[in-house]
N, C-alpha and C positions, 0 to 999 in steps of 0.2 A: 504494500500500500504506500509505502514510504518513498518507493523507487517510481510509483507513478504519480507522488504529487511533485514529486523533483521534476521531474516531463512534463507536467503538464504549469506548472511554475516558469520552467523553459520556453514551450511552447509559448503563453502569454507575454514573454519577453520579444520572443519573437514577434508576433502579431501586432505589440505596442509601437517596435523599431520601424516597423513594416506601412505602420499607419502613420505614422510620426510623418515617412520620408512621402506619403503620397496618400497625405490627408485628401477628403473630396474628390476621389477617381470612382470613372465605372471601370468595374473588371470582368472579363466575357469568362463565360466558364462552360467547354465543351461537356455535358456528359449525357451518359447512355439514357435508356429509355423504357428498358428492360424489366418488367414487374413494375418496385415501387423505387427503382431506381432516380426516377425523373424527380420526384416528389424528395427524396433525401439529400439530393443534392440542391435542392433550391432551399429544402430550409437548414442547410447545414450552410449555404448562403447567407439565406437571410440572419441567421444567428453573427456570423463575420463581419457582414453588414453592420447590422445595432453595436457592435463590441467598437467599430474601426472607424464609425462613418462615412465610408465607404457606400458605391452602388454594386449590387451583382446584376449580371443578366444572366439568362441560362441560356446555351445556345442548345436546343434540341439534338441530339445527334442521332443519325438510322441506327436501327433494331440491327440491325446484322452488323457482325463484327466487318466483315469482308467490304460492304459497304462502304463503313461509316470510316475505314482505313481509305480507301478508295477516295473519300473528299478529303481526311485532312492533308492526305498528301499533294492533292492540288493546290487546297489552302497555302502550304509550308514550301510548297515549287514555287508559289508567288510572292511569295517574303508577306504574306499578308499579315496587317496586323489587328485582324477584327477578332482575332479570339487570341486571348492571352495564356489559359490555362489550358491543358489537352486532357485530357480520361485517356492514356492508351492501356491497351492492351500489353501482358507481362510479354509477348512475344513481338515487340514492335521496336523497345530502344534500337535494338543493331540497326532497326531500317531507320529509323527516324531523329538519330542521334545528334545530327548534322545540327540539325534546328531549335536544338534545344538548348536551355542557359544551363551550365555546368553549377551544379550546387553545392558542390565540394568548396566550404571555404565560407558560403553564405547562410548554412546550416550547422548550427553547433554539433561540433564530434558526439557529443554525447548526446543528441536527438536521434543523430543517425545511426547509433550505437543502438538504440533502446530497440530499433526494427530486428526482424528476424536477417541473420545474418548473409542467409541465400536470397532472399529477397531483394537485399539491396546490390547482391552480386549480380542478381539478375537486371536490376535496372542500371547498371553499372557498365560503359562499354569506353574499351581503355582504360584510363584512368578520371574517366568524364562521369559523374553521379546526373544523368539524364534527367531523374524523376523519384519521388518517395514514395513507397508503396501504399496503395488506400485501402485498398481489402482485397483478400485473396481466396483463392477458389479452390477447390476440386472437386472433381465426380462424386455422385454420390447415388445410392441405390434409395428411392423411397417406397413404401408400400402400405397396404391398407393392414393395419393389425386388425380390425373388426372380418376381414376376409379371409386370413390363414386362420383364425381360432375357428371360423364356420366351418373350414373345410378341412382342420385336424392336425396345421401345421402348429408345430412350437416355435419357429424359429425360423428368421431371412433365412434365404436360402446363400450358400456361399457358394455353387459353382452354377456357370451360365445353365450348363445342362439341367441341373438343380431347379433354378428360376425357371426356364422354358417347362418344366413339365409341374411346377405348379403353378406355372400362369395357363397354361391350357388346361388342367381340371376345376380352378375357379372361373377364367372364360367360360365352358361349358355348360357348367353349372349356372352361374349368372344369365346367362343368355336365353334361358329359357323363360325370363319375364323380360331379362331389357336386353336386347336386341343390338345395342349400341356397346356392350359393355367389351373391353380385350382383356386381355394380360398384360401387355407392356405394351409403353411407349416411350419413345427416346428421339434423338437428332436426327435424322435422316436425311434432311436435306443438303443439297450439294454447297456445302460451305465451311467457316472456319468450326462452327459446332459438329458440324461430323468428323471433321479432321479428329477432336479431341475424342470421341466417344470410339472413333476408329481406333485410333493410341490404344486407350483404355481395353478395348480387344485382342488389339497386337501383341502389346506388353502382358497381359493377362493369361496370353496361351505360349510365350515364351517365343515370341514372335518378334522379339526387339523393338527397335523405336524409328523404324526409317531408314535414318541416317545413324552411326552412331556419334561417339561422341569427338573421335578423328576426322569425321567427315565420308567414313567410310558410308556407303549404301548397300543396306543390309535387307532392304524389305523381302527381297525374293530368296522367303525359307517356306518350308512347308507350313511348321507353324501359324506364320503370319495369313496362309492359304486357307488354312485350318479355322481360324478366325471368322475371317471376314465371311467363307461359306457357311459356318453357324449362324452368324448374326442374318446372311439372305434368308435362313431357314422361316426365322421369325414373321416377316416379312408375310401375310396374309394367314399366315395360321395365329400365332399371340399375337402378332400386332398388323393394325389397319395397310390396306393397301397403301395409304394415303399417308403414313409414317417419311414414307421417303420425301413428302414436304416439307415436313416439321421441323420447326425451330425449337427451342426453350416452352417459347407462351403459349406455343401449340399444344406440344405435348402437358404441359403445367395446364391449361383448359381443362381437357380432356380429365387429366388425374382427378382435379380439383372438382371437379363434375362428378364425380364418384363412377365413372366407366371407366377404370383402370384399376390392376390392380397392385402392378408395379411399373415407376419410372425413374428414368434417368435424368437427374438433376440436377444444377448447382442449390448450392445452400440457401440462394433467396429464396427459394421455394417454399422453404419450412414456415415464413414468418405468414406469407399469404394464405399456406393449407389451414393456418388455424385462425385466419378471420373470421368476421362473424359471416360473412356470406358464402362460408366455403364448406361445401354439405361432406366434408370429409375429415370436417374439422376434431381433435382428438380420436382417429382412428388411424393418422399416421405413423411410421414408425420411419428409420433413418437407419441403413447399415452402410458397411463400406459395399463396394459393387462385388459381384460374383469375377470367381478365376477359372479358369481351362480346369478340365478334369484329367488333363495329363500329369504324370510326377512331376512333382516343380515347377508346376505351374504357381503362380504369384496375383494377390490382387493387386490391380493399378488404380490411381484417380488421375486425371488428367490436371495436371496444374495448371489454372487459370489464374485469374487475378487481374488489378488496375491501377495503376497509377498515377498520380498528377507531375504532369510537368510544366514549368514558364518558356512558353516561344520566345525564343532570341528574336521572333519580331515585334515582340510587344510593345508599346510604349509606355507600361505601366510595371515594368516588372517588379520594383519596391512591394507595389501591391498587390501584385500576381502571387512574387513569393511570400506574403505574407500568408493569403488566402492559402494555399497550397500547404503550408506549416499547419494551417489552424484545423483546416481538414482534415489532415493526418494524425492528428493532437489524441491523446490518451481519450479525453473526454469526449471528443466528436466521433472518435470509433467507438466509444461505449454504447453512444447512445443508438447509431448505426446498426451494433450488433445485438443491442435490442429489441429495437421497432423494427431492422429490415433483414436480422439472419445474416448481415454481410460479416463475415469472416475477418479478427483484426490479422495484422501486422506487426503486431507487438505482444509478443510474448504474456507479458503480465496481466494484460487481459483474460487469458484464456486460464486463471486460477480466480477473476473476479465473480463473487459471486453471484449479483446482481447477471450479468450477463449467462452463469452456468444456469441461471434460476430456468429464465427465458428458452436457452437452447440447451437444453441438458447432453444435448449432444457433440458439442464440443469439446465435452471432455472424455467421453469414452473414445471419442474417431479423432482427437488429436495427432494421431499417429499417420494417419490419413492424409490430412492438411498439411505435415510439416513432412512429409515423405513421397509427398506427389509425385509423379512424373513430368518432366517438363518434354512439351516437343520442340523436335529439331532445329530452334531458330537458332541457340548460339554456333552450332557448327558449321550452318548454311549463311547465316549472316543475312545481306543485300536478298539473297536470294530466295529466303525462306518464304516469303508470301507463294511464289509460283511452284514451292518444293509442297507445300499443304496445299493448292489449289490438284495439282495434279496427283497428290492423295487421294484428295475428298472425290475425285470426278473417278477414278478408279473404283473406288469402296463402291462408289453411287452407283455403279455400272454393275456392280457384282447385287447390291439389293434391288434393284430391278430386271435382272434378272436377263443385262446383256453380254454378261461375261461371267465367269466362274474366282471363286480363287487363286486357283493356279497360274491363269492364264492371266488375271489380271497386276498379282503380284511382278509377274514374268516383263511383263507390258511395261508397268512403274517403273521397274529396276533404270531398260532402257532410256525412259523420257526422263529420268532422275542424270542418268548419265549426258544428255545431250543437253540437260538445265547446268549440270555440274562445269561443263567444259574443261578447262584447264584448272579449273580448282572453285569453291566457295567464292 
């Protein structure tokens, strides 16, 4: 407790300096959209605001990660200076480094200390500190506990195989009054969300991670073939035809509607299932995700995550970095990981109790969150957007059922090779 009012003591020193040098500015702040994403970031705003007096605007950003990467890097090609903060994604510093203010030096050591220490390595390229981490992610298996005690289960299931054949006897079962109802739902659309739940597959059946972490390309193993041909399995038997659209909010609908009976999700999930408007409310439950039924097989969660960073084209950046500190501050991810299930950044959280009250599951699947899997951005670098676009279009192709495993791992290998050229 002692160690987070030292931080958060910090932090307002921060925020005071920050205000001091650019009293009276609006400050644009990129973030996502995602859930109750839009709403925590405005009044994690508005709160920085009243503290600074200070303006925020929120700048909306697209629901797809792949998108919403797609504008800010037009944005950052044209030195624009209409947004001063970014939300990126944990796999974007190496592309987007260039543009960013180096905060190594304008951030007290012992702020940046307080972060988890992979975290900040991750937002780390060079010796350049891009961005501070805001909350971070990984996969996660949710499901109905009111639907395994009806149909005789004790317990999540831990291997894919496991989940597949109790999500088709409570399918079955269910379906004989509601018609709409599956077994699972997860990412299936061609994007950076199937990139992640793909990982999650690969890595889980002993199937590696792509690339590794030399840069070598490793996708085409049997394993990783192995995979991806289970997951097409699902595909119209436990889950909807119509899976292979789906984003996040898709498949969260769906869950959250009570015709599902396990899905795949990040952690904001949790805080929305048990609103009052969410007919599934206290019947959720939260494991890490299912592994391969091979020996040694492993479970994965895809590490996800966000961070803020100040555009080196800002004109406000005193107050950019101020905002950016305040956001990430002990107290503003408290309260984050309260109201909205976002995952902190900082260790000492994750023994608070107020915060264990809310997501009790934080503390059992700690292990989960700090042992993620990260994909291939830092070995790929520049290149990693087109190294996961030509993933996800592979995977997509094998759950639609125009390619196989084999042949598709086989395929990747190649078009991995002609993106690789003479090196990352």
């Amino acid at each position: 407790m002692k160690k987070a009012l030292t931080l958060m003591t910090l932090t307002a020193s921060m925020v005071a300096a920050g205000s001091a040098q650019a009293a009276g500015v609006t400050v644009t702040i990129a973030c996502g959209t995602v859930g109750i994403e839009l709403k925590m970031c405005q009044d994690g705003g508005a709160r920085w605001a009243k503290a600074t007096g200070n303006t925020v605007k929120v700048f909306q950003s697209p629901n797809l990660t792949n998108d919403r990467l797609g504008l800010y890097q037009q944005q950052l090609a044209a030195k624009s200076s209409d947004i001063d903060v970014y939300q990126l994604d944990v796999v974007w510093p190496g592309q987007l480094a260039q543009h960013f203010v180096d905060l190594n030096g304008k951030v007290p050591a012992a702020t940046i200390k307080s972060f988890f220490p992979g975290m900040i390595a991750a937002d780390t390229v060079g010796k350049k500190l891009v961005a501070l981490p805001w909350f971070t992610d990984a996969g996660l298996l949710y499901y109905r506990t009111d639907m395994l005690k009806k149909y005789g289960y004790t317990k999540a299931p831990t291997t894919w195989d496991e989940m597949a054949s109790m999500a088709a006897k409570i399918q079955a079962g269910e379906q004989k009054t509601n018609k709409q109802f599956v077994g699972y739902v997860f990412q299936g659309k061609d994007y950076e969300g199937l990139t992640c739940d793909a990982v999650e597959w690969v890595v889980s059946h002993g199937g590696g991670t792509i690339v590794d972490a030399t840069g070598k390309i490793t996708i085409n193993n049997p394993n990783a073939a192995t995979a991806l041909d289970a997951a097409a399995k699902w595909v119209k038997s436990i889950s909807p035809s119509g899976v292979t659209t789906y984003g996040e909010e898709e498949a969260r609908g769906i869950f959250q509607a009570g015709n599902s009976a396990f899905m795949r999700n990040w952690p904001y999930a949790w805080a929305l299932g048990q609103g009052t408007d969410s007919k599934v409310k206290g019947n959720i439950g939260v494991a890490p995700l299912p592994k391969g039924s091979a020996a040694g097989a492993t479970n994965a969660a895809a590490l996800g995550g966000w961070q803020l960073g100040v555009s080196q084209y800002s004109k406000n950046q005193a107050a950019a970095l101020s905002l950016v500190t305040y956001l990430t501050s002990p107290a503003e991810q408290k309260i984050r990981a309260i109201e909205g299930t976002y995952n902190p950044t900082l260790p000492a959280l994750y023994k608070d109790a107020d915060v264990l009250k809310t997501n009790p599951f934080f503390g059992s699947l700690y292990s989960v969150f700090t042992g993620a899997v990260a994909r291939p951005s830092a070995p790929t670098g520049l290149k990693y957007n087109q190294v996961s676009q030509a993933f996800s279009g592979a995977v997509h192709d094998v759950l639609t059922g125009k390619s196989d495993g084999t042949k598709a791992v086989a395929g990747l290998a190649t078009t991995l090779a002609k993106i690789k050229g003479t090196g990352w």
